[in-house]
N, C-alpha and C positions, 0 to 999 in steps of 0.2 A: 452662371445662368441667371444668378437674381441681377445682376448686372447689364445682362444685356434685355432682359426685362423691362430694368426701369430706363434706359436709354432707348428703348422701342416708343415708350411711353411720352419720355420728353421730346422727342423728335415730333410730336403731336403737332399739328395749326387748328385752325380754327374749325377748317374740312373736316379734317378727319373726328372730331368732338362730335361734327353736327351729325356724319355719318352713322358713327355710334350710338349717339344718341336717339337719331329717329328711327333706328334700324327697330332699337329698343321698344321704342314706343310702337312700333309696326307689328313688333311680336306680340303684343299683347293681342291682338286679335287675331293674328294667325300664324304659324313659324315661316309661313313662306313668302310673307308681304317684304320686302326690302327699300332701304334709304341708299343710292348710289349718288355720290358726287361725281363730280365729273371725270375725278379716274375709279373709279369703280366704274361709272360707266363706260368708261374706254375698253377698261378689264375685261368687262361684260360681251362687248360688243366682240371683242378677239375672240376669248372662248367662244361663242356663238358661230364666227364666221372662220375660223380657223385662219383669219390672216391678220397683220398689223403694219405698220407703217413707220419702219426704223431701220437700223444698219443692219440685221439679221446675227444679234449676239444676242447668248444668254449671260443673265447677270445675275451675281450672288454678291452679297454682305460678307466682308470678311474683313476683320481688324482694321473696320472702320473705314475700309476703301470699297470701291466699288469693283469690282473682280469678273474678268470676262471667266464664264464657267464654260460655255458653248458656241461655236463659233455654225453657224446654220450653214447646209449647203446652198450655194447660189447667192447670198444676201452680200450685200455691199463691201461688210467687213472681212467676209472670207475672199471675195473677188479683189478686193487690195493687196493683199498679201504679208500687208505688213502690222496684222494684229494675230495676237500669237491667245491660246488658253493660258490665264493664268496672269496676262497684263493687268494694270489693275488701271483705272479711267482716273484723274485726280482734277481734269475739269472740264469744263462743255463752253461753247460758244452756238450759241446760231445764227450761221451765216456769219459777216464781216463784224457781228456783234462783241462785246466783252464778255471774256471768260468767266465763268461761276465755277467757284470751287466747291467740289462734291464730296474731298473730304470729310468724314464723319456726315455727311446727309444721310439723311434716310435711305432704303434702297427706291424704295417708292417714287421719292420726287427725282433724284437720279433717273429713273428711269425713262420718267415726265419731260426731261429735259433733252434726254436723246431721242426719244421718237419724236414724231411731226412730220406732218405733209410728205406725201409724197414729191420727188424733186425737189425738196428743199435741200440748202446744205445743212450740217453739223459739225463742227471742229472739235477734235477732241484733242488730249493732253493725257500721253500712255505714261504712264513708269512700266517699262517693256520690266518680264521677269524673271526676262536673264540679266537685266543692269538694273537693279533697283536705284541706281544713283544717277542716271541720265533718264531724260526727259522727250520727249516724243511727241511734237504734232501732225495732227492727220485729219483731213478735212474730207470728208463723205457725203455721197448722194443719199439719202434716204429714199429707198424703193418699197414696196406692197412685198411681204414676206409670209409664202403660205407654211404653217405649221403643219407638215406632210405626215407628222410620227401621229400625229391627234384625229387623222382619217381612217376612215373604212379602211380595213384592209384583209386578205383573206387568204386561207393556205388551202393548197390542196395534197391529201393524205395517204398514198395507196396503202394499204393494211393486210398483210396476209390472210387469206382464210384455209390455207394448206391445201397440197397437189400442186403446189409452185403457184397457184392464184393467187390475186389481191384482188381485192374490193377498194376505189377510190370515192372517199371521203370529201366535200369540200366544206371549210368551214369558216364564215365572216363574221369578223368581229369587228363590232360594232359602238366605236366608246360613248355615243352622242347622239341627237340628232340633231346636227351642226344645219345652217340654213345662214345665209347675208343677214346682218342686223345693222343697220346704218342710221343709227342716232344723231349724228353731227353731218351729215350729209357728205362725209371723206372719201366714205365709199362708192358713188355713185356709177365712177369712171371704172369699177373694179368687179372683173369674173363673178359671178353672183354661185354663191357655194349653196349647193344644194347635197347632203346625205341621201336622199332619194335617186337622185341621179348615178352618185356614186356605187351605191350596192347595185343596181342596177347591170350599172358596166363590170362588176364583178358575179353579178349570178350571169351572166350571158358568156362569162369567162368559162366559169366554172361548168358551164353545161356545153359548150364548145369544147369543154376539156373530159367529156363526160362521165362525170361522176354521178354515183351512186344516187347520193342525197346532200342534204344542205343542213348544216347546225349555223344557225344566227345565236351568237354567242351575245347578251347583253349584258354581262352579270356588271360591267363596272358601268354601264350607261343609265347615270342619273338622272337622264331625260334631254328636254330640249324645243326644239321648236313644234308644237301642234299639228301646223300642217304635213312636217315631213313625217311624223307619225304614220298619218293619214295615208299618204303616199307609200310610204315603203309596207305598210299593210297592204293595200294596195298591188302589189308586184306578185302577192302570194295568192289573193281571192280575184274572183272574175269583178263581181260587183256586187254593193250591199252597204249598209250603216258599218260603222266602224264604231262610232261613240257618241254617245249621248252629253251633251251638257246643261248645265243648270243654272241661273245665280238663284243667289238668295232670295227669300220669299216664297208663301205659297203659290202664290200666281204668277210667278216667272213661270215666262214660257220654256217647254224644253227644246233644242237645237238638236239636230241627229246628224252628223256628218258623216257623208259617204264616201266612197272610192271615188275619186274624179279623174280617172284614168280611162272611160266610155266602156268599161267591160274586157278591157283585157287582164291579164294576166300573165305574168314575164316568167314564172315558175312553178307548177303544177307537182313538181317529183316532191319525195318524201323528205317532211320537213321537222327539225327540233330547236326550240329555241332554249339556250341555256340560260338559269337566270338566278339570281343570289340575293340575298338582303340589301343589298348596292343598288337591284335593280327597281329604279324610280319612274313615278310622274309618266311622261310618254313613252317609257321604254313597257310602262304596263297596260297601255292603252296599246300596245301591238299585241302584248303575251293574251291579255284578256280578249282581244277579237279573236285572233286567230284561234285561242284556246274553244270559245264560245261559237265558233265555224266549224269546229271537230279538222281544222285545219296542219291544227302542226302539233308535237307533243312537246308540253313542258319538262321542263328535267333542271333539278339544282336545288337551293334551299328549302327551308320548311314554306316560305312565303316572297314575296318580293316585300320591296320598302314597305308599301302603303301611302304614296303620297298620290290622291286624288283629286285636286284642285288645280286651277287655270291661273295663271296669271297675265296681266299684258304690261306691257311697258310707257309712260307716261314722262316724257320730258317734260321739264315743270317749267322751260324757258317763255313759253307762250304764259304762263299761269304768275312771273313773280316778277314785279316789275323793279327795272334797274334801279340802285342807290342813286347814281347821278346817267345824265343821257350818255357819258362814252363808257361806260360800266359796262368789261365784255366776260365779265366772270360767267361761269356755265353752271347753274344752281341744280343740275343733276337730274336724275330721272327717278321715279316713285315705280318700284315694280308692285303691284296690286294685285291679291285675288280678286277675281271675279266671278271666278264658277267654280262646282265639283261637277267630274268629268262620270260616267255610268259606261258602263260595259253595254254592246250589243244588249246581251242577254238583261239587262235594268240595272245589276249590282254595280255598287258604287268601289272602288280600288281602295277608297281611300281610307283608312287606318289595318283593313285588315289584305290590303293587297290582292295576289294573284297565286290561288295555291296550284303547284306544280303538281303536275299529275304521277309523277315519280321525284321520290323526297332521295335528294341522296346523305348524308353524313358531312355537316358541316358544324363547326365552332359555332358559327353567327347563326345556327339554330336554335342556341342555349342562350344567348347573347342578350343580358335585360337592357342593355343602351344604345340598341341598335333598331332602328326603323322609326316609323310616323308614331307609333305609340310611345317613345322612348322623349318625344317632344312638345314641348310647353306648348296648351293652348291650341294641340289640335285640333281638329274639326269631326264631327260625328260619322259614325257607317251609317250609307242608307241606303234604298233603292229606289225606282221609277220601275213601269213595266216594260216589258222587253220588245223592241222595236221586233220586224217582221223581216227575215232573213232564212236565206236556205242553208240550212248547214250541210256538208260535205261529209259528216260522220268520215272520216280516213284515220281516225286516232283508237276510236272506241273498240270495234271490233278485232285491236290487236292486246289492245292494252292490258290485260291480266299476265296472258304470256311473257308480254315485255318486261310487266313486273316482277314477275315470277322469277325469272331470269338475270332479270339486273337484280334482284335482293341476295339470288345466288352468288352471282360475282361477289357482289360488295361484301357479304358474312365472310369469304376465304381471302379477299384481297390482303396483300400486305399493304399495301399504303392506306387502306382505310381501316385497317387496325391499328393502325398510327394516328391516325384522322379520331376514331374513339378513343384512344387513351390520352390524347391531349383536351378531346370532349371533356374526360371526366376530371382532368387535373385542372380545367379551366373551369368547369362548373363548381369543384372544389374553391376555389380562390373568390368564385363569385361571389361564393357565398360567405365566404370568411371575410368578417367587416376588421380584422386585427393585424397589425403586422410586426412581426418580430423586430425588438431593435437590439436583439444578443447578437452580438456581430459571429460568432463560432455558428450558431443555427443561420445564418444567411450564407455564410460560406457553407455550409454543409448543404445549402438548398441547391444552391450553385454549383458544384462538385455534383451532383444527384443530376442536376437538369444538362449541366455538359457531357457526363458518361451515357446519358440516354443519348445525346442528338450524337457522340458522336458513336456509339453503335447502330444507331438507323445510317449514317452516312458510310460506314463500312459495308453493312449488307446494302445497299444500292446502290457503291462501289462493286460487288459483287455479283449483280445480277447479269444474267447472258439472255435477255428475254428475244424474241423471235424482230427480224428486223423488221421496222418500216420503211416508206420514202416520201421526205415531205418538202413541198414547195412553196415558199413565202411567196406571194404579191402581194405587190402593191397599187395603186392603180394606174402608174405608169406604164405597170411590168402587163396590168389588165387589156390595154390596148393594144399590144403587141404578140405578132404570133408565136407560137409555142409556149415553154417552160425554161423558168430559169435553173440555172442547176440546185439541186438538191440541196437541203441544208442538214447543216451536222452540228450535231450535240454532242460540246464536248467536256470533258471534265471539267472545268471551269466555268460550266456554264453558258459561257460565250458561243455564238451560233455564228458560225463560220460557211462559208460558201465556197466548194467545191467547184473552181473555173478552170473552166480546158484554157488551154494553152492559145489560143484565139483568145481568151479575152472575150468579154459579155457584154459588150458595147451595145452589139446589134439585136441580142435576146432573139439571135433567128430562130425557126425553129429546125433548120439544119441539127442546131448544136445538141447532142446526146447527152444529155450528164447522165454522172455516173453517178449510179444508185447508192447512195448511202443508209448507213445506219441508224436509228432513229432511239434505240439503245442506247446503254453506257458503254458493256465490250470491251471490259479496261484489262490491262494486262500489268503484274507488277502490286505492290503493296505502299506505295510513296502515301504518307498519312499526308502531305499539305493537298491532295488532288479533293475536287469537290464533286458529289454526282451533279448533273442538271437537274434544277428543280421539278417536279412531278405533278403534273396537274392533272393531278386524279380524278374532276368533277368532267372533267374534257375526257378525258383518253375512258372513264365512262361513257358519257355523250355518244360516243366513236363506236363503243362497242352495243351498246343499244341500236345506234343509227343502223348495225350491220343485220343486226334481230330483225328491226323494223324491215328496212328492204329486205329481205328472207323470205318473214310473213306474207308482205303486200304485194311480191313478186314470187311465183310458185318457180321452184325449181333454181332460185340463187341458192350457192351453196353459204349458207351459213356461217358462223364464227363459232367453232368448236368450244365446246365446255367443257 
């Protein structure tokens, strides 16, 4: 490890020094101010727009070669045929140009070297990894490659409520608020990615599919683009301020942005947004509107992040002028606070967040290194007064019950007595500033923490809980009629798809799948089997959401206690 440390280190240029270092200097006035050079801002720009502009492989570092990990569907390299996972690249050309050996490079500038322009070529130089002693070249179009796993995507859930009934559930998860970011101007010619658009096409899915209710899952969405904030608030209220912002000084003016969608509304049914100490920056400028409309109910951590400040992005290419007149180095972009952002209702998100109106049992409740207070040099709570908005009261009038209800499940639940006693052996540890170096007490800790996990992994191997049936989309799968078949969870985790004998080409909605299990269900005692991992803040979520529709609809039949 210390090894490949200090080879992280020497692999430095001049960039990467300058990046670190102004990042540094950026932090001092706020954690969220950033120094990108020009691959940072490239970085930037993908996350942001979920697309990029190379052969459509993923790459890893490994014993100093460059190692194809992931070969993308659609992308150049998979349409070849002839790069395989596990190749490893040993040098790059562009176009009819001389080869650069990549050996021992960094992964970073490697990486720099194979993307570029759309249409352009790349010649690469495999050691295929079934003959590590033959040599391989291969010359590629470089195309626009969307990162499809990093979109909106959404499942739909039917859920027993007994008498042979289900209740269906829909739920979109949400990792970003991804929006085109075109800093170099690469972009121009290229599909403009809009997260607004996307949930969209999946709440119109979902209610074409008609379900119950809607959970917008944020908990890993660290934020994103401002305006699609806006927007995708927006789909759930008719019209109204969404968020206030500020810059600094007293006599900044305040800004109050609204819905800009003229008063519709794409979703009126009963809404919960889930949301976790992960959940950041714009993902709490939706939780805080909606919360502050009496519009949807929060459910998940003790708090989200807390990160309530603005930033904008600043190419500094207009601002630093060339060493010499053909000097075409890209001297990077300055990401900048500019403002702190204020809920509808005046309060500010920022250090103390968006508390969820139902707290469930999480680790990163206890967690002292985790959220905006846990970072150097934050910025203060404050408030403005509360801009003029009709709330919708649909949350308040049920909420005690719901509470009451969910505190029920969660005291008897087994997986959230699992959830507390790792609370308390986590809290333990936090708090102990010492660590054993008697090698007998560290195996003895070890032996203690393997017979626990693998007693919980036995009883949930063991369970026969009531079935569900659950439906991935994606938003391909969103434009198309019907249901894909069902997915199943199976001992290993892996989530498998159930396809009639036709094949799911056409995703008609002819096609019946067959209902599957949404349990374990195992049969037999084989110790190397795994259960499916248990996300217990969700399959709460689920059973709340069934409470909620109950209450707000008289006469649904409920989710038995």
């Amino acid at each position: 490890r210390y090894h490949r440390n200090l080879r992280f280190f020497k692999e430095w240029d001049n960039e990467d020094v300058m990046q670190v270092y102004l990042t540094a200097l950026a932090h001092v006035y706020d954690p969220h101010s950033d120094y990108f050079n020009a691959s940072g801002s490239d970085n930037f720009s993908i996350g942001m727009s979920l697309s990029l502009f190379g052969i459509g492989a993923q790459l890893k570092s490994e014993d100093g070669y460059c190692t194809i990990d992931k070969l993308l569907p659609g992308g150049p390299a998979a349409k070849s045929g002839k790069i395989k996972e596990r190749d490893r690249v040993v040098a790059v050309a562009q176009g009819d140009g001389p080869f650069e050996d990549v050996v021992e490079m960094s992964l970073n500038k490697a990486v720099r070297l194979i993307r570029g322009a759309k249409g352009s070529e790349v010649r690469l130089v495999l050691m295929p990894a079934s003959d590590p002693t033959s040599r391989q070249t291969l010359a590629l179009i470089r195309d626009e490659i969307k990162l499809e796993d990093q979109e909106a995507k959404a499942r739909i859930i039917d859920m027993p409520v007994g008498d042979g009934k289900a209740a269906r559930v829909g739920v979109i998860d949400l990792p970003s608020f991804y929006a085109t970011v075109d800093l170099t101007g690469e972009r121009r010619n290229s599909e403009r990615r809009s997260s607004t658009a996307d949930v969209a096409r999946l709440l119109k899915k979902l209610e074409a599919e008609k379900v119950e209710g809607v959970i917008l899952d944020l908990r890993r969405n660290g934020g994103g683009s401002l305006e699609e904030a806006i927007g995708i608030t927006g789909l759930f209220i008719k019209s109204g301020p969404v968020v206030q912002a500020k810059g600094p000084g007293k006599d900044s003016p305040v800004a109050i942005e609204e819905d800009r969608d003229g008063g519709k509304q794409l979703y009126d049914g009963p809404l919960i947004l889930l949301t976790s100490r992960g959940t950041a920056s714009a993902s709490e400028i939706v939780a805080g509107a909606l919360q502050d409309y009496g519009r949807a109910l929060i459910v998940g951590d003790i708090s989200t992040h807390g990160k309530g400040t603005v930033q904008n992005l600043n190419p500094l290419t207009p601002y630093v002028r060339p060493a010499t007149p053909s000097a075409t180095n890209d001297p990077g972009t300055l990401k900048l606070t500019i403002r702190k952002f204020y809920r509808a209702g005046g309060a500010s998100t920022q250090l103390k967040g968006v508390m969820p109106d139902i707290v469930l049992p999480s680790i990163l409740n206890v967690a002292k290194d985790v959220g905006e207070r846990a970072q150097e040099n934050a910025l203060e709570w404050d408030t403005l007064p509360s801009t003029k908005f009709d709330r919708v009261n649909l949350v308040a009038p049920y909420l005690a019950e719901l509470l009451r209800r969910s505190n029920g499940r969660v005291a008897t639940n087994r997986d959230f007595v699992y959830v507390r006693e790792d609370i308390e052996k986590f809290r333990a540890r936090q708090e102990d500033k010492t660590v054993s170096l008697n090698e007998r007490e560290r195996l003895q800790e070890k032996e203690t923490d393997d017979t626990r996990q693998k007693a919980r992994k036995q009883e949930l191997l063991a369970r026969h809980e009531p079935p569900a049936t659950v439906y991935e989309l994606t938003l391909r799968l969103a434009d198309q009629p019907g249901l894909p078949p069902a997915v199943e969870k199976t001992n290993s985790s892996v989530a498998k798809v159930s396809a009639p004998a036709t094949g799911f080409g056409t995703n008609s909605a002819s096609l019946t799948p067959r209902p599957v299990r949404r349990d374990v269900g195992l049969e037999g005692d084989d110790e190397e089997l795994d259960p499916p991992a248990v996300d217990v803040a969700l399959e709460e979520a689920e059973h709340i959401m069934l409470d909620y529709v109950g209450l707000a609809h008289k006469g649904f039949v409920s989710l038995a206690h």
